[in-house]
C-alpha positions in Angstrom: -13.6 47.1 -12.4 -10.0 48.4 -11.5 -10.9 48.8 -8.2 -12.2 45.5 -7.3 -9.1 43.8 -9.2 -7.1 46.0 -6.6 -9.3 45.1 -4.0 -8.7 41.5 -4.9 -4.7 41.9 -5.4 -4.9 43.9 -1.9 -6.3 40.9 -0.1 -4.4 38.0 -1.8 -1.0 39.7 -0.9 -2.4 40.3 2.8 -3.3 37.3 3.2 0.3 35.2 1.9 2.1 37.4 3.7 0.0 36.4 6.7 0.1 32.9 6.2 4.0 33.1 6.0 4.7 32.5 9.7 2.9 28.5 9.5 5.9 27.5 7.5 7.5 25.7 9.9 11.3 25.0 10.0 12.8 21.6 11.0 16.4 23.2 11.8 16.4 26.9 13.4 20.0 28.3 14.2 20.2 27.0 18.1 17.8 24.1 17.4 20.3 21.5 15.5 19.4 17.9 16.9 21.5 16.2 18.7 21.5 12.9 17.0 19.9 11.8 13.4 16.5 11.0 13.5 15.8 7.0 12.5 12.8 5.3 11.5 10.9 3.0 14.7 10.1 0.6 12.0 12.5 -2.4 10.6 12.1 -3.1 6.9 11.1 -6.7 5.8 13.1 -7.7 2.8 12.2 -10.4 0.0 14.6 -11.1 -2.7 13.5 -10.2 -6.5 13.4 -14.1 -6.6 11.3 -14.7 -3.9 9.0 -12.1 -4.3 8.3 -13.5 -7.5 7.3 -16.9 -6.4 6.0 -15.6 -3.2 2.1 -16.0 -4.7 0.3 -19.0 -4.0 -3.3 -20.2 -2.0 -3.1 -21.2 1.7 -5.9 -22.5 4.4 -7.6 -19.4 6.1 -5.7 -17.8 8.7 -7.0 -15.1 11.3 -7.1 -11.5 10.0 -4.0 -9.0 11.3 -4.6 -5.6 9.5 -7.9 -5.5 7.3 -8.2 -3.3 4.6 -10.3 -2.7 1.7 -12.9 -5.5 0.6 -13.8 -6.3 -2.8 -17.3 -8.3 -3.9 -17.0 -10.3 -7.0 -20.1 -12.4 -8.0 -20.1 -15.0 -4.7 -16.8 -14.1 -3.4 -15.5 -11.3 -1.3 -11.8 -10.8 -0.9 -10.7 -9.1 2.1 -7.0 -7.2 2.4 -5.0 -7.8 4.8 -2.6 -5.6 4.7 1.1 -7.0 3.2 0.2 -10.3 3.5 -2.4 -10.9 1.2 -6.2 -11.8 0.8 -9.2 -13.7 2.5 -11.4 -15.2 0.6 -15.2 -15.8 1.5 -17.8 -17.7 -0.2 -20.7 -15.8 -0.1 -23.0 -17.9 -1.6 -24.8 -17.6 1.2 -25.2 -14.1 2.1 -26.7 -14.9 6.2 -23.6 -16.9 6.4 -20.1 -16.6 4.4 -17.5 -19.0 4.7 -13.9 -18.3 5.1 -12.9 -20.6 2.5 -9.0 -19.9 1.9 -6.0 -17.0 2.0 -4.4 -15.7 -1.2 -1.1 -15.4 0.3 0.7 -12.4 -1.6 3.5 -10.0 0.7 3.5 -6.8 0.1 0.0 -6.3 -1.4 -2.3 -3.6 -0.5 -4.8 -3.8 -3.0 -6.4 -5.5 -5.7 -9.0 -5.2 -8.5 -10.8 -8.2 -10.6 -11.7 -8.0 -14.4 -13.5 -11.1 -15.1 -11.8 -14.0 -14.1 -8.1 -12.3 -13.5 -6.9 -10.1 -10.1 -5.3 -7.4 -10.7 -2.8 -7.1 -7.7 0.2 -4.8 -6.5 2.5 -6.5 -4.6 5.3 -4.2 -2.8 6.8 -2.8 -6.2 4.9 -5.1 -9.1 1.6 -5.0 -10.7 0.8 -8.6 -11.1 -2.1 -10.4 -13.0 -3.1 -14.0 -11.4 -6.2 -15.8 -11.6 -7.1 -18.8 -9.2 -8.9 -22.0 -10.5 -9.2 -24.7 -7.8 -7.2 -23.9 -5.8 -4.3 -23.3 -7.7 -2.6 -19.7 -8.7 -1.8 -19.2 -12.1 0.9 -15.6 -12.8 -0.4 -14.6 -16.0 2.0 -11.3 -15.8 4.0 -9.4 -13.7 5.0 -5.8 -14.3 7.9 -5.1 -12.8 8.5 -1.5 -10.1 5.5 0.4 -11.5 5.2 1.4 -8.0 7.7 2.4 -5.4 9.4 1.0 -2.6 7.6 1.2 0.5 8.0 3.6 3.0 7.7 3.0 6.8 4.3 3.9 8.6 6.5 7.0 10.1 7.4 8.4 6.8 11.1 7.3 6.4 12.8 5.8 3.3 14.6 2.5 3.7 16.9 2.1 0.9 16.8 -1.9 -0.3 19.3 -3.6 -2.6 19.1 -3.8 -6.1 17.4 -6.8 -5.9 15.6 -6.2 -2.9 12.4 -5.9 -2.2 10.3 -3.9 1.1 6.9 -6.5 1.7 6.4 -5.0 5.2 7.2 -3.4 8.2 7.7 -4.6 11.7 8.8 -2.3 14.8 
């Protein structure tokens, strides 16, 4: 038993000491950069205010950056990306109909429990629920998430009462 715990204490040790050489570092002693590395990217801003009655229901536009789809009883909801959702009546399952654009910047994602979306938009977790046409804010919960961060990484520090939506380069 002692010997395979050696064995095993042998061959972890090995092999961290091995793997020691993939660390990579940034700044070696004859490799400073020349000039301080900046994101490609330009944030887009929305004031606390704005963001807050930046929520409402549009005509359908054409789709920029899809991203996740959600199904609820004869609807789908499509992302797109930081600008918010298409809606589809799929009533008919051979042919759905565009049928309007939840326009919410700065959302990525949403879920539904019956009748209310559930949606985070840039910073806020916000509840809404749409009845003809017309967007009711049932509640907002203010930066449970965290800014944004460019698609190359980099964190762009907004004002206090600024808000990242998006990103444009």
């Amino acid at each position: 038993m002692k010997k395979i715990k050696l064995l095993f204490f042998s061959l972890t040790l090995v092999g961290t000491l091995s793997l020691q050489s993939c660390f990579y570092n940034y700044y070696d002693d004859d490799d400073v950069p020349s000039q301080p590395h900046y994101s490609q990217y330009q944030a887009v801003i929305m004031s606390r205010a704005q963001l807050e009655s930046s929520i409402k229901m549009t005509a359908p536009k054409n789709m920029i950056k899809a991203g996740k789809i959600y199904v609820k009883d004869t609807y789908i909801f499509i992302t797109d990306e930081n600008k918010g959702f298409h809606i589809y009546d799929n009533s008919n399952p051979n042919a759905p109909q565009l049928t309007g654009f939840l326009e919410v910047p700065g959302a990525t994602d949403m879920a539904i429990k019956n009748n209310t979306i559930y949606i985070n938009q840039a910073v806020d977790l916000v509840a809404v629920s749409i009845n003809n046409s017309q967007v009711t804010v049932h509640k907002r919960i203010k930066n449970t998430f965290p800014q944004k961060i460019s698609p190359d990484g980099w964190v762009h520090y907004a004002g206090e009462n600024e808000i990242i939506v998006d990103w444009k380069s």
